[in-house]
N, C-alpha and C positions, 0 to 999 in steps of 0.2 A: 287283461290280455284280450286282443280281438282276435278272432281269427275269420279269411276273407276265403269262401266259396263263390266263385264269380256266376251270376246268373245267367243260366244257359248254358254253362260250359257242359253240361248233360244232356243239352237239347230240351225237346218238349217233357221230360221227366226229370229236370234239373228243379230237385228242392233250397238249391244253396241259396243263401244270402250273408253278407257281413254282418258279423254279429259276435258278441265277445263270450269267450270259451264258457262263462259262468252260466250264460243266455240257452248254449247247446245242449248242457251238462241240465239244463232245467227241462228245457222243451223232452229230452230224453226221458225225465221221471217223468212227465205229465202224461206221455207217451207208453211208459210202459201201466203206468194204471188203467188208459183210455181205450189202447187200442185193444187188450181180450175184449172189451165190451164193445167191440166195432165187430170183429169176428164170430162174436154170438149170434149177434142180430142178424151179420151174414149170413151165416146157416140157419137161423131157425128161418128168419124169411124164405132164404132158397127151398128149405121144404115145404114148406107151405105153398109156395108156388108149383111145387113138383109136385104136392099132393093133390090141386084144383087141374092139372094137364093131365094127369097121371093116366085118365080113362081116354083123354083123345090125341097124345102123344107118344111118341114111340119113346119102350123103354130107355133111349140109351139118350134120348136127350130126358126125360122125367124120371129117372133114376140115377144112370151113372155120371150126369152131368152133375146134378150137386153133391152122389155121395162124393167125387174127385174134388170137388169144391169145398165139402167138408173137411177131409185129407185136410187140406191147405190149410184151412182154418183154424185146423187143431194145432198143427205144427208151429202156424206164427202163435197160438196163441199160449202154445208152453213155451217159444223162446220168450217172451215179453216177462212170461209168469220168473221165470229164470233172471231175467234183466233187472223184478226190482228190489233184487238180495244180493246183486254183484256189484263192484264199483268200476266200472268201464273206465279208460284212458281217452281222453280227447279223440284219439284217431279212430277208436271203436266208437265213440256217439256222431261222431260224422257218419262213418259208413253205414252204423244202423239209421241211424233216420232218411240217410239219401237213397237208401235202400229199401225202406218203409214207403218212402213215398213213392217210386216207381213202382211194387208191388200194391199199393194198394188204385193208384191210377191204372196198373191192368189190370187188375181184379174186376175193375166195374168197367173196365172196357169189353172182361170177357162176359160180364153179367150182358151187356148192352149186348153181344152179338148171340149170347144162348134166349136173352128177349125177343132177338127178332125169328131167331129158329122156331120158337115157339109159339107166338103169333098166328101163322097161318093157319094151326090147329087147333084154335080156340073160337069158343062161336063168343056172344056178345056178350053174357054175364063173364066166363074167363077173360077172357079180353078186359075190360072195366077192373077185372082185379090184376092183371098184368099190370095197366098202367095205375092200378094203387100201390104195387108192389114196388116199380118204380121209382115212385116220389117219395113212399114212406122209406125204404132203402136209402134213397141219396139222403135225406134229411136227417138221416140215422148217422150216416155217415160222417156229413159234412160237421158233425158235432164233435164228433169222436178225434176227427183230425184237426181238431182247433187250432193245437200247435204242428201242424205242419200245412200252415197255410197257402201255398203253392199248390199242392196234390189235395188238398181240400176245394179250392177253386178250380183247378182245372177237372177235378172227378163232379164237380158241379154243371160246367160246360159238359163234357159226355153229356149227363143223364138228362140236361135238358136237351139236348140236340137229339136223344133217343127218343124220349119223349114226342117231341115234336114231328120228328120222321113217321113215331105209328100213326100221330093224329092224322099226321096227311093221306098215310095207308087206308085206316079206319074217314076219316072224313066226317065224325058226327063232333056235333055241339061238346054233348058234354067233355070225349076225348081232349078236344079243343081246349076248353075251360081246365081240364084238370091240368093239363101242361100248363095253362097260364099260372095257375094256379103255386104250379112247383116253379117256375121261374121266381116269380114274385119271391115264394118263400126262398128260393136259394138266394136271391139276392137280398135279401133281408138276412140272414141267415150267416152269409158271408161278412155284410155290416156291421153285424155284430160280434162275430168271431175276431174280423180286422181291429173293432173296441178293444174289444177283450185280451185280444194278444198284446196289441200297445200297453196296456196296465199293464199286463202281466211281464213285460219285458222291461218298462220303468223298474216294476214291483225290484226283478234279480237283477235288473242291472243296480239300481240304487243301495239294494242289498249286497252285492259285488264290491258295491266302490267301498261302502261303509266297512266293510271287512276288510277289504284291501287299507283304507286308511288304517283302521285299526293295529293291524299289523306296520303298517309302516311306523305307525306311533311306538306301537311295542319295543321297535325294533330302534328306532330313535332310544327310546327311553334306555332299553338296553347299551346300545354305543356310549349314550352320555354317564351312563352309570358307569361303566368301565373306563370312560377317557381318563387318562391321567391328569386333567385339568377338574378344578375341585368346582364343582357348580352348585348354585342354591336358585329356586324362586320361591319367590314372598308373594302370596297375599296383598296388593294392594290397597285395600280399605285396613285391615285386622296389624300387617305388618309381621304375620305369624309366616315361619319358615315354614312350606308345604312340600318342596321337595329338595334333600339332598344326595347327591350321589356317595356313593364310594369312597372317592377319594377326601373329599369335605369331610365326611366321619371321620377317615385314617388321622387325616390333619386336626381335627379337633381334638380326638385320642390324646395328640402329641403335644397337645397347650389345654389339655382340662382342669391344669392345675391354676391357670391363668382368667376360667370361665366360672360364670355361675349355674356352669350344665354338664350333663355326661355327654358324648355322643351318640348312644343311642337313645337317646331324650331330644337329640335337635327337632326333630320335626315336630311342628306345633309350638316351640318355639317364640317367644319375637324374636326380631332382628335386632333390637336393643343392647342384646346379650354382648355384643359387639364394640358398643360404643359409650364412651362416659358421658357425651352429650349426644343424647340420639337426637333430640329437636331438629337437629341442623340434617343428620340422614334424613327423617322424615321428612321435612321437606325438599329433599332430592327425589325421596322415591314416588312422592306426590305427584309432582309433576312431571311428564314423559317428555317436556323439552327442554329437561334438565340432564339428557339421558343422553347419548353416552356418559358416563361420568368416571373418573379416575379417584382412586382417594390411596393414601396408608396410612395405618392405624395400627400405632405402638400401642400391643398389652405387654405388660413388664417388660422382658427383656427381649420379647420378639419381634418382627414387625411384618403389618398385613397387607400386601398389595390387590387391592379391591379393584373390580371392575365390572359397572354395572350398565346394563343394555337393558333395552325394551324390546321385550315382547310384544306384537303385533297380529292379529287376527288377517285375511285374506283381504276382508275388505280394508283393511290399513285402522282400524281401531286401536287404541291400546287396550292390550289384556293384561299384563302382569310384567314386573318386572325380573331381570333374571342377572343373576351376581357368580361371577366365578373370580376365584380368590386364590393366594397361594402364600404359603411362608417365605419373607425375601431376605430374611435377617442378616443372612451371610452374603446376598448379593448387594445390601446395603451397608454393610459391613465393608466389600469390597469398594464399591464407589466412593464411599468415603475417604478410603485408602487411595482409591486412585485421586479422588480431588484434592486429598492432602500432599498426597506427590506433583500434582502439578503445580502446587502454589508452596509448598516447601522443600529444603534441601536433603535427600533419603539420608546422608551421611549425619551432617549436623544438627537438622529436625529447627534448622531457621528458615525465616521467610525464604523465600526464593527472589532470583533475579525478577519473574513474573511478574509477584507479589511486590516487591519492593517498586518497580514501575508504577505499577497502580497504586502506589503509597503517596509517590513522588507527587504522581499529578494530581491526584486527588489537594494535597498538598499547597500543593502550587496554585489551586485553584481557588481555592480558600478564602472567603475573605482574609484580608493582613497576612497572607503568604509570607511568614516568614519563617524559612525555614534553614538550618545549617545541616549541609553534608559535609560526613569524612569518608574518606574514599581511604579505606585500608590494604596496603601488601604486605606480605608477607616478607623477608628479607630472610635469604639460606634454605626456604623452604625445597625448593627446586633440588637444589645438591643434596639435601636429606633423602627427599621422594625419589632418585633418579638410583643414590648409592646404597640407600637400604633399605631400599623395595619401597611399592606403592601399599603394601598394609602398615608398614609402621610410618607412613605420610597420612594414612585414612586416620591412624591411631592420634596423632600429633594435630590434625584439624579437631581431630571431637574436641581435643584439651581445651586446642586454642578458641575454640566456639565457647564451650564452658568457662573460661577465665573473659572471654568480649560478655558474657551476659552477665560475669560479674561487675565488672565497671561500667555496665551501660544498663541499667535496670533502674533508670529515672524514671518518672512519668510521661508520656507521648514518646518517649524514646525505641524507635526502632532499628531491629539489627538483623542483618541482611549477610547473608552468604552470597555474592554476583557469581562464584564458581570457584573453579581452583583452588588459587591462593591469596583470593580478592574477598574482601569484607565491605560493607557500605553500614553506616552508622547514619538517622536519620534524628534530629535535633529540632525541638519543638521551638527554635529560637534563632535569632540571626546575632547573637553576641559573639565577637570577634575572640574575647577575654574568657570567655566560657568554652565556646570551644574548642578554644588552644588549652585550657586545664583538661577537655573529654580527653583529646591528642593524647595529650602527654602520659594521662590515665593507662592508654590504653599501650602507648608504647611502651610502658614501666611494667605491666601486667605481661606482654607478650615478649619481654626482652628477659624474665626469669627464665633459670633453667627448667625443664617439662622433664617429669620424671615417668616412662613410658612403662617399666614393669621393677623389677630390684634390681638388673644391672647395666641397665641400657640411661642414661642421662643427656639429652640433645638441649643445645640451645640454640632459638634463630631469634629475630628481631623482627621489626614493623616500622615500615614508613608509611606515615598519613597525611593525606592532601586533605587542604581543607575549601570549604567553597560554599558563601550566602545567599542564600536569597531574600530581597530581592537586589541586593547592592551587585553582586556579581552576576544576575541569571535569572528571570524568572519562567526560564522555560526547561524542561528535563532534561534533554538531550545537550542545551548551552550549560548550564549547572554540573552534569557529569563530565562534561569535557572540562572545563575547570577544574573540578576538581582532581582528574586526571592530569592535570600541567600541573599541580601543586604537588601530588603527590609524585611525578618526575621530578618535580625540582628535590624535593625531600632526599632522593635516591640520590641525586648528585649531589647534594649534600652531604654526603655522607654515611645515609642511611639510620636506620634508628633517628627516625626526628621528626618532625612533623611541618610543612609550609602552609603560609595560606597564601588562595591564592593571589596576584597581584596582577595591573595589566603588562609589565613588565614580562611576565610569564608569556602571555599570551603572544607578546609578540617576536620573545625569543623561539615561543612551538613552530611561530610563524616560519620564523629565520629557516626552522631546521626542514621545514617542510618543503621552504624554498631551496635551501642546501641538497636535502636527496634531492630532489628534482633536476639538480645542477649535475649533482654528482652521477647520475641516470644517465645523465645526456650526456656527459664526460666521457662515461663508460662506451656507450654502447658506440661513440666516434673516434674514442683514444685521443679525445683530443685537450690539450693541455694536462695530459697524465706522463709522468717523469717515474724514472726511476735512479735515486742517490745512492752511492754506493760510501760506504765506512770500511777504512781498512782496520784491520786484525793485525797487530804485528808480533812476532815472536822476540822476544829480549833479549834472548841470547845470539838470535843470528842477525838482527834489525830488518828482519824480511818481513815482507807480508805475509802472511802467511792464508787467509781468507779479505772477502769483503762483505759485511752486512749490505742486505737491497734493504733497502727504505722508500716506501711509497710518496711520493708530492705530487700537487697536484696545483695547478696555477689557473686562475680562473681569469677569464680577460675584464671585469671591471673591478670584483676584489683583491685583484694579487693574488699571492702565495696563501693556501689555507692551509693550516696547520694538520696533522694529521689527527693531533688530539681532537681536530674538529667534525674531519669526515671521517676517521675509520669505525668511532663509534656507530655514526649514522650508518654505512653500510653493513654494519654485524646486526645492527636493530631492523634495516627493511631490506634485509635480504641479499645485499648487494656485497656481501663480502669473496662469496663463489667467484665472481667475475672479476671483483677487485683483487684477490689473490691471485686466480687464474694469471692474469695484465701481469703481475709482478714476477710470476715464475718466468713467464714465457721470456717479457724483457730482460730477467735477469742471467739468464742459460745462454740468452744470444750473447750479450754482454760478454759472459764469462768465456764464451768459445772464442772472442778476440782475444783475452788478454793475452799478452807475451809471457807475464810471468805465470800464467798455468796455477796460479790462485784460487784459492777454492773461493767460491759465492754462498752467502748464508740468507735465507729465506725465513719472515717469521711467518706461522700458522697458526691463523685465528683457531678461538676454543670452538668457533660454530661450525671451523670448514673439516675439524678432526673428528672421526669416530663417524663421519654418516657411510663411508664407504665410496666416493668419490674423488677422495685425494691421489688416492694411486695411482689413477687414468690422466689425473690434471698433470701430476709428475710426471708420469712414462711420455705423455704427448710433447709436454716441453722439453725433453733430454732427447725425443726422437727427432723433434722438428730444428732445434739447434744444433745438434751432435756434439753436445755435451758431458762426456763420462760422467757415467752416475756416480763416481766417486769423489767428484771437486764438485758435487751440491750436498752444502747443509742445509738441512732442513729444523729451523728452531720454534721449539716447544714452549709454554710456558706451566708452572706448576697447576695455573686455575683451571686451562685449556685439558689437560688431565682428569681434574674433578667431576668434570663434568661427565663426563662416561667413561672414567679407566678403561672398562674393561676392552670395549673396542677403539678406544686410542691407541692402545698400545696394541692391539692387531694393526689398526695404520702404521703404527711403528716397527713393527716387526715386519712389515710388509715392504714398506721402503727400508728396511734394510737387505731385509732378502735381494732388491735388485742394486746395493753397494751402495745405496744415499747413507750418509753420516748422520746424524742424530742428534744435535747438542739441547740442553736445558738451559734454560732461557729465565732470567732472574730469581736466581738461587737464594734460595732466604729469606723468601717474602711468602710462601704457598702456605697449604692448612697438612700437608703430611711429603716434606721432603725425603728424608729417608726413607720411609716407603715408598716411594717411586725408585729409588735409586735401589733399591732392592728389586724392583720389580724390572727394571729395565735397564740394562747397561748403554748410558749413554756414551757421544763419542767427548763429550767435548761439556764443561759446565761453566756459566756465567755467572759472574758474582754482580748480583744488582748494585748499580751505581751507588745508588742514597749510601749504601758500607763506606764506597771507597771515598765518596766526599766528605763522609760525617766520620771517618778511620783518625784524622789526626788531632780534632776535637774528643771523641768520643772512644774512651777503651774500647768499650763492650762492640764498638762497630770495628774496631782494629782485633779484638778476637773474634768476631765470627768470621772475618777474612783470611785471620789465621785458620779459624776452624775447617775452611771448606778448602783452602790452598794444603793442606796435609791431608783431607779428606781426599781430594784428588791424586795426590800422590801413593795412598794406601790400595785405592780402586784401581790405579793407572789410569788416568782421567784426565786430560787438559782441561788444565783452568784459567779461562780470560776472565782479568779485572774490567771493568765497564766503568764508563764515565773518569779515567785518568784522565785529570786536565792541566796539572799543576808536577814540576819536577820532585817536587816534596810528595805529592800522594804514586808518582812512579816510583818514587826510590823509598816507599812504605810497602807497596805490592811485591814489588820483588825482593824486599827484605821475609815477607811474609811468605814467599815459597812460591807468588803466581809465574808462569810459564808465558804468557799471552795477553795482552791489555789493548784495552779498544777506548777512544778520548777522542777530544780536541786538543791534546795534546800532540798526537799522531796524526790527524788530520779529523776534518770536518765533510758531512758529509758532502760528495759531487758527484754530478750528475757524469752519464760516459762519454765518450769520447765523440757520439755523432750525435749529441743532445747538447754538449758543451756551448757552440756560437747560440744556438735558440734559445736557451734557459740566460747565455751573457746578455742577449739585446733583449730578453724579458724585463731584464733586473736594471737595465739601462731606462728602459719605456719607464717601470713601475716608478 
């Protein structure tokens, strides 16, 4: 610490200088030993001179001038005596030294004017000892105040300036001489004290720092011993631990059973203790331009994250190395978990979609790249996970993961979870004959029933695309898309089955990509979009009694496409919202012309029910037509139910709340008929066609037409036969109890009344 007295700010008795607190606190001891022996000399000298005047001066300057001088003497000299048994505050060794030295610079300024008092009463031997008293006095002095060199120098000026003023008084040689004399010596005098004081100020400043360091070190060591980071340094020739802190010890305590040491045994140490090949540490810790360095190091079941630094001296030397270390086991533990989660599936604990990418290409890149992918789905999984919850679909993947690793646990064979309800099987071979037998393996495995606890039993299936490299594909993205069209084509197949792929494939995906595209642009201009209407007629009155809307759609270079061809496409890319919407609206205006006041029947995709949109698309078309909501049916089909009962049938309840009719839409074909019809009282049921065509060949299809025509009679339920083409299957239906039949026996579907000439010169052009 410095502390700064600016020079002069005292004027001609300013002793300040800059100088650090340790420099004051010293110059203050030196001062209090020094200066009683300054104040002796004062007074015995001033007697002595008092006693050579005594006969030729008047008492009151050879007596009470120095007993009063005495006074003073004695006073400063018990405060000093007091000073060096006390411990002063910085701000008390300021004031006593600055205050030292202004007293003792007037001290000898009042000795210079009781000299010249005295003078003119002395003859030539007093006089001679005046100016011995003089020079012997200052040179007494200037000693005394070594450390307060200011007021030692300026009390130096005085007494030679006193000096010199008697000589000129007196006017002899020797006077002359002895002044020179005391100059000489005070500047000698002063030369050597200014020596002296510089040592002495290196001496406590260098003593200052070295304490001050010292503590800083203490106070260092202290921090690092208590930081929560575990620190060691080694010894760099011996390789013996020299110091550990705290925490190092706690952490070795907690793995001593894993060392060949106790903790309070570490120090002295080697560093060995640590390591089963130390060779390789030592030559890390050897060299310092191997340093930063990172290491972990598993003992048993722990593991040690090291990290070792150099230590370095001011001037940039290496001195020692220094190591702080910490138990990571659980934080390695985690990483691990986390790298495992990124490169496998947390559910079925198979590759991941990640992982199997990086499989692929590594794969593919291979010399002899040959590689077979199946691309597996799931088939019902959807309707499982949707109807009885997402934990017994979590439940039903583990199986189905367990029963793929059973038939796919050949050699190179890799099995891949992509997500969902998707699998990927990787095949160290490109045989077309092998891996339609992997297929078929796995369809046979995944098509048993899954027994999920003792009274729950689910069955779903699996379609598998298959796709080679390098005959189909040798690039990832070409290869998974193949084998995505194979495993499409499987699902239209029928599902449970396996394809491979073919270009044939490719260029039907073509077709269909070209299709939505078409049917995009159809939409969004209504242009070559129709709506045919199929009349309903009742039997007993020959009326119509409804007409089904039926979407067509005519395309200006391929004709008429069937609907079996685009309604799928719009359910699969979205486009069925809009394509429904087109059919309601068309079919409300429609109905608000007819004369006979016939009800209109609308079917509803399984994708546009349950999401909470239908209702607004219904209210907008019966408001913008002004069509009673009572002559639109609206028709369901059992699958479209499946898929999310529970807010289906809020749509259903909802468009009844505003008078829409309700009818069920191919009766006889769904996965839980009478529970629907339990859950919801329809208006109106439809007997799927394939019955009433296959009724006069096939009993069992003339009794389930029986079954649902007295079903409906039990419930109060109109029931239309579908697909009556033939007088023999009309006069079978109504032998059987139906009410309602819809055919080309009745009519075929047609287009309305202001679409009529444009769909005729269509069919003329086509």
């Amino acid at each position: 610490m410095n502390i700064s007295w600016p020079f002069g700010r005292e004027g001609w008795f300013s002793t300040a200088e800059i100088e650090s607190a340790e420099l004051a606190v010293a110059r203050y001891r030196r001062c209090a030993q020094h200066l009683p022996t300054m104040y002796v000399v004062l007074m015995v000298n001033a007697w002595l001179l008092a006693a050579v005047f005594a006969r030729q001066a008047p008492d009151w300057l050879s007596i009470f001038c120095p007993a009063v001088a005495s006074v003073f003497c004695a006073f400063r000299m018990r405060s000093w005596f007091q000073a060096r048994r006390s411990e002063p505050t910085l701000e008390h060794v300021q004031a006593a030294l600055t205050r030292t030295g202004r007293l003792s610079v007037g001290l000898v300024l009042v000795q210079a004017v009781w000299a010249f008092a005295l003078y003119p009463y002395g003859d030539e031997a007093t006089r001679s000892f005046l100016f011995f008293y003089i020079a012997t006095t200052t040179l007494s002095v200037i000693y005394c105040l070594a450390h307060l060199r200011v007021a030692a120098i300026r009390l130096a000026i005085i007494a030679n300036v006193t000096l010199l003023i008697l000589c000129l008084l007196s006017g002899t040689s020797i006077h002359l001489a002895a002044a020179v004399s005391l100059l000489v010596d005070s500047v000698g005098g002063i030369g050597v004290l200014t020596s002296t004081y510089r040592d002495f100020s290196k001496t406590v400043n260098a003593r200052a720092e070295e304490l001050r360091r010292a503590k800083e070190q203490e106070l260092l060591l202290r921090m690092i011993d208590n930081m929560p980071v575990a620190v060691m340094t080694v010894e760099p020739q011996t390789y013996i631990i020299n110091y550990a802190n705290q925490m190092s010890k706690a952490l070795i305590r907690s793995i001593e059973h894993l060392l060949p040491i106790r903790a309070d045994d570490l120090i002295g140490t080697s560093i060995d203790v640590f390591h089963r090949s130390p060779a390789h540490q030592r030559g890390i810790l050897a060299d310092p331009s191997n340093l930063p360095h990172n290491a972990r190091i598993r003992l048993g079941n722990e593991v040690l994250d090291l990290k070792i630094s150099a230590i370095t001296a001011r001037d940039g030397h290496y001195m020692a190395p220094m190591l702080t270390w910490a138990l990571v086991t659980k934080e390695v533990e985690a990483e691990n978990r986390i790298r495992h989660l990124a490169h496998y599936d947390a559910l079925t604990d198979l590759p991941n979609r990640v992982t199997f990418r990086r499989e692929l290409e590594e794969r593919l890149a291979s010399p002899g790249n040959r590689v077979g992918l199946l691309y597996v789905d799931l088939d019902g999984f959807k309707l499982i996970n949707d109807t009885r919850g997402h934990q017994t679909g979590d439940a039903l993947l583990q199986q189905v993961a367990a029963r793929l690793k059973m038939v796919c646990n050949g050699p190179a064979v890799t099995l891949t979870r992509l997500g969902g309800d998707e699998f990927a099987v990787l095949l160290p071979h490109d045989s077309c004959q092998q891996a339609k037998v992997q297929a078929d393996l796995i369809v046979a495995a995944l098509g048993a029933p899954f027994d999920l606890d003792y009274d729950r039993t689910l069955q779903i299936g699996a379609s598998v695309g298959i796709a080679l490299a390098p005959e189909h594909g040798g690039e990832p993205d070409i290869l998974l898309s193949r084998a995505d069209m194979a495993l499409y084509a499987a699902k239209e197949a029928g599902r449970g089955t396996s394809r491979l792929f073919s270009p044939d494939l490719e260029t039907r995906m073509q077709e269909r990509v070209r299709l939505e595209e078409r049917l995009r642009s159809a939409l969004a201009r209504e242009d070559g979009l129709f709506v045919f209407y199929q009349p309903i007629v009742d039997l007993q009155s020959g009326q119509v009694t409804s007409r089904e809307a039926l979407a067509r759609w005519h395309h200006a270079e391929q004709g008429w496409i069937s609907p079996g061809r685009f309604v799928p496409v719009a359910e699969q890319c979205g486009l069925i919202d809009q394509l429904g919407a087109f059919v309601l609206n068309r079919a409300c205006q429609s109905a608000a012309q007819w004369a006979d006041e016939a009800h209109v029947a609308v079917n509803v995709s399984a994708t546009q029910l349950g999401k909470g949109t239908l209702i607004d698309v219904v209210s907008a078309a019966l408001s913008s037509s002004g069509l009673p909501a009572e002559r639109l049916e609206i028709e369901v089909t059992e699958t479209a139910l499946l898929a999310d009962e529970h807010r289906g049938i809020q749509d259903l309840l909802a468009l009844r709340e505003m008078g829409v009719r309700v009818s069920l839409d191919d009766f006889g074909t769904g996965y839980s008929s009478l529970a629907h019809l339990r859950t919801f009282s329809f208006d109106k049921i439809k007997i799927d066609g394939s019955f009433v065509r296959d009724a006069l060949e096939r009993p069992e299809c003339a009794a389930v037409v029986r079954a649902i025509a007295d079903l409906g009679k039990r419930l109060g339920v109109r029931i239309v036969a579908e697909g009556v083409e033939t007088e023999d299957q009309l006069a079978l239906v109504r032998a059987e109890g139906c009410r309602e039949v819809q055919g080309y026996l009745y009519g075929r579907p047609a287009p309305a009344d202001t679409d009529a000439p444009l769909v005729a010169r269509l069919n003329r052009r086509r």
